[in-house]
C-alpha positions, 0 to 999 in steps of 0.5 A, spaced: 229 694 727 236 697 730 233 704 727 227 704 730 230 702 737 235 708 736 230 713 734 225 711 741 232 711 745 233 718 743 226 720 744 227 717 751 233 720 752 230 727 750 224 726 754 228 724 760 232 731 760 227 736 757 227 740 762 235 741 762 236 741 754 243 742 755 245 735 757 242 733 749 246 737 746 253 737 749 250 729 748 249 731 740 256 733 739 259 728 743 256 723 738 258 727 732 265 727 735 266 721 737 262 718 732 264 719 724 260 717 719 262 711 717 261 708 725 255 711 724 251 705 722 254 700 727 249 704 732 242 705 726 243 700 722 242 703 717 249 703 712 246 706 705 239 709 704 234 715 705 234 714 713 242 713 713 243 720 716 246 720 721 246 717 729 247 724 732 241 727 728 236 723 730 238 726 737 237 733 734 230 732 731 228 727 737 231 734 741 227 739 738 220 735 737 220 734 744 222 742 746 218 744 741 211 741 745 214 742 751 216 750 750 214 752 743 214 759 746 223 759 747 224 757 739 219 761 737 221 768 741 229 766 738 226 766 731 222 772 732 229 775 734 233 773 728 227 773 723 231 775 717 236 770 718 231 765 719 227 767 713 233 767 708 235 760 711 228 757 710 228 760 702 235 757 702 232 749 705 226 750 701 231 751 694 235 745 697 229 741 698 226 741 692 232 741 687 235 736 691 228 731 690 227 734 683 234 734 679 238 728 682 232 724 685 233 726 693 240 722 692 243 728 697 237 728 701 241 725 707 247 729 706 243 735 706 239 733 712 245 731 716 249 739 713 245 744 713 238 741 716 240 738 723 245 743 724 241 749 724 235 745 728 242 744 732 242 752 732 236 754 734 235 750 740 242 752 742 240 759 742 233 757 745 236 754 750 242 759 752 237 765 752 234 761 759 240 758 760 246 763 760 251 758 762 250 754 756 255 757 752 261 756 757 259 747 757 258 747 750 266 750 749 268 746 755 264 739 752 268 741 745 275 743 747 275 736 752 271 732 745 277 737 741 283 733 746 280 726 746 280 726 738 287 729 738 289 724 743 286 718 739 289 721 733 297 721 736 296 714 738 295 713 731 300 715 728 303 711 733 300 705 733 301 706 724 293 703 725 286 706 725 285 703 732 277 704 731 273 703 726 277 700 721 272 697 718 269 703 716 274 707 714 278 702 709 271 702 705 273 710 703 277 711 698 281 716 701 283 712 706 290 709 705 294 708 711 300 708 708 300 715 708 300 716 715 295 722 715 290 720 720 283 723 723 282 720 730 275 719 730 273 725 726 271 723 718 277 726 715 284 729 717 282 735 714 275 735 719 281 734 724 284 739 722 279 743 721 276 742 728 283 744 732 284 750 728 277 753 730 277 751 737 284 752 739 282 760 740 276 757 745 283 755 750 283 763 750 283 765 758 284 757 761 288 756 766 296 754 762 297 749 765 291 747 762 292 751 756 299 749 754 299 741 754 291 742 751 294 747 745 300 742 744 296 736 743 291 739 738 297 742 734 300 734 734 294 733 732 295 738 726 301 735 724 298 728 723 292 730 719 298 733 714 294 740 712 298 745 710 292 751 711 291 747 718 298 748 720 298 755 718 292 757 720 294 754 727 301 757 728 296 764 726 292 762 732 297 760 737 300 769 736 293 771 737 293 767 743 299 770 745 298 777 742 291 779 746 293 774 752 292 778 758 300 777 761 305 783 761 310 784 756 316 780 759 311 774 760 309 774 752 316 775 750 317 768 754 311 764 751 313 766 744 320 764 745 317 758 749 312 756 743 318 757 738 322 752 741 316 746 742 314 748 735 321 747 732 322 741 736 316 738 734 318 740 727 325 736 728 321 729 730 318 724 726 310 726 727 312 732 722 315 729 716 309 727 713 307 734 713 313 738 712 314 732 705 307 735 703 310 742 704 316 740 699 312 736 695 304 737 694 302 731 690 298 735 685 294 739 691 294 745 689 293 744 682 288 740 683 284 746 687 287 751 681 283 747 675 277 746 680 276 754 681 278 755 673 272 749 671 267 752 675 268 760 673 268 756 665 262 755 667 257 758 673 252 762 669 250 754 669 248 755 676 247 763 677 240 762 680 239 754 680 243 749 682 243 741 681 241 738 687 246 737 693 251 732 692 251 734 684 258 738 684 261 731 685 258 729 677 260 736 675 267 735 677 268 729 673 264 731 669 269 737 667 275 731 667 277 734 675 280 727 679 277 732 686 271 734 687 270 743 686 275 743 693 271 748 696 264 748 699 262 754 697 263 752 690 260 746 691 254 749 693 254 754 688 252 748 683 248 744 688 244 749 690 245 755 685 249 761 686 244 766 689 242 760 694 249 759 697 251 766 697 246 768 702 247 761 706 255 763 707 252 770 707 247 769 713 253 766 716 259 771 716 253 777 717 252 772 723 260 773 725 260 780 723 255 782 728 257 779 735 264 778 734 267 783 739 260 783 743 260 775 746 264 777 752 268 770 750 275 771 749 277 767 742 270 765 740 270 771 735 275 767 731 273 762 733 267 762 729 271 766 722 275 760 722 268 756 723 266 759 716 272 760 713 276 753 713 270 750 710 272 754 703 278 751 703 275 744 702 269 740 701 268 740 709 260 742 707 260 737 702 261 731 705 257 727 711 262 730 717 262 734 723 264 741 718 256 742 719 254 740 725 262 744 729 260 750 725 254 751 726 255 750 734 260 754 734 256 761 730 250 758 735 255 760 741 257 767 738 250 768 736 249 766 744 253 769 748 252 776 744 245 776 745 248 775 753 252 780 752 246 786 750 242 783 756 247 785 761 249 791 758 248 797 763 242 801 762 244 807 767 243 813 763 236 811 761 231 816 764 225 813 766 219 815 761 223 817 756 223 814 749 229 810 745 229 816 740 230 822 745 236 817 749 239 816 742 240 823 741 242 824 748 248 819 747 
């Protein structure tokens, strides 16, 4: 009953902004964001179970069938411009599909559609919806970087407080989670998703104003430091040199931000928040190891999942069964068993050829990098392999790029064309 009131409050909210389907998706990233998995079911009733997905996807699906009666035309036209890669996503959803249902009974169905379904649905509305309304891109990198401060905020005042603050009841059923580590999420599903989420939004407060832009990267790197990920932190740091390397200030000016975020950076280090971090850096509890024997017992054995795999969700079965206390540690490994090398190859593939297309053509200080990291860090943990943000924020964040480029080329000068002549004849003029 609580599903089906969500399912037609979604419908109607849907409805009611289908003319201004912006609103639904920034409406999809804050339920995301400010929703994890675990409070999931508090809005869908729905704990375990086939329809478990989760609350924010009912969203996208309710978005989509609603712009696809309404403007069929715009969703169709955005596939048409990227039918390969739409093609080799459908092969890539198909093989998921049927290996998901045939191999391990559709156990990873809800994982699958909350990853990798929904979140390309998500894309392709973006891209539909940005083609007519270009000023989408810059809302959704306003809506994540105010989501990115409110879940850092929220992760800070756990550190704080020593409490989870919300969700708790959620939180202490995963046996992850322990609070005596002091290593928080803030609202996100795991500090390595918090983590994750800061590292590929911090090069999106490229070109805001600084007294927006330092307080805002100061939070996000606290944030880091509470989630006590190692990657994260020097991933960080490395964006933090990138924004000051490529800012449009003079050169006394970048001199004065290195030496300014030098100082902060070590009197942050100096306070009690970066002990947990700074111990893991002394003592790694078995991590890097952990992540060595996952690599090594997967290359023992991939001819296994050369061209099929075992179903979403499998990898973990196949962890343990390989004596690992982790699961493969990196969420290309992990599709490779769950879908088959071949198929998650070309899943990660479409992606990066995605990043190396549009990159340096968005117009958008920072979301290049932006949507590397987005494809990058999920390969240094199960990001895509569990029920979290990982999918939903990587794929915002390629719609974007994806967006922004295509904006780009619209407003490209068309000056030296000549009336009458053809595309080949101005090639060869160029």
């Amino acid at each position: 009953m609580q599903l089906a009131a969500w399912v037609i409050l979604c419908g109607g909210f849907a409805l009611s902004f289908r003319s201004r389907p912006a609103v639904s998706l920034v409406a999809i990233l804050t339920l995301w964001f400010l929703v994890p998995t675990v409070g999931s079911p508090l809005i869908t009733g729905q704990p375990t179970g086939p329809l478990s997905m989760h609350a924010a996807t009912w969203l996208i699906v309710a978005t989509f069938v609603v712009q696809l009666e309404r403007d069929p035309a715009a969703l169709f036209d955005t596939v048409a411009r990227h039918i390969y890669a739409f093609l080799a996503l459908g092969v890539v959803i198909a093989a998921a599909v049927l290996t998901t249902l045939t191999r391990i009974g559709g156990g990873g169905t809800v994982l699958l559609v909350d990853q990798i379904i929904a979140p390309v649905m998500f894309f392709l509305l973006v891209l539909a919806t940005a083609h007519r309304t270009p000023a989408l891109v810059s809302w959704l990198r306003i809506a994540l970087l105010s989501l990115a401060a409110i879940v850092s905020a929220v992760a800070v005042a756990q550190w704080f407080s020593e409490s989870v603050l919300f969700y708790e009841d959620g939180f202490l059923t995963q046996y992850w989670f322990n609070p005596d580590n002091r290593r928080w999420m803030g609202v996100l599903d795991q500090p390595l998703t918090l983590s994750m989420a800061m590292c590929v939004l911090a090069p999106l407060v490229a070109g805001a104003r600084a007294v927006i832009q330092v307080p805002l990267l100061a939070l996000m790197s606290t944030a880091v430091m509470v989630s006590q990920s190692r990657v994260g932190l020097v991933i960080f740091i490395l964006v933090l040199a990138y924004l000051v390397l490529f800012s449009r200030t003079g050169p006394f000016a970048k001199v004065g931000m290195v030496l300014a975020l030098s100082a902060a950076g070590a009197a942050l280090l100096a306070t009690p928040v970066a002990e947990g971090l700074l111990g893991r850096i002394e003592d790694d509890t078995g991590s890097f190891a952990a992540r060595s024997e996952a690599t090594a017992s997967f290359f023992a054995s991939w001819t296994d999942y050369l061209m099929v795999g075992s179903g979403i969700g499998s990898s973990y079965g196949v962890a343990e069964e390989s004596g690992l206390s982790t699961s493969l540690e990196s969420s290309i490994l992990m599709y490779s068993v769950d879908l088959g090398i071949v198929f998650a190859v070309l899943y990660f593939g479409v992606l990066l050829a995605f990043v190396l297309k549009y990159a340096n053509r968005t117009g958008v200080r920072g979301l290049g990098l932006a949507a590397l990291l987005a494809v990058l860090i999920p390969q240094t943990f199960s990001a895509l392999g569990t029920r979290s943000a990982a999918g939903i924020l990587m794929w915002a964040v390629i719609a974007m790029l994806v967006a922004a480029g295509e904006h780009q080329a619209r407003r490209a000068p068309r000056d030296d064309r000549v009336p009458g002549q053809s595309a080949p004849l101005r090639a060869v003029r160029q």
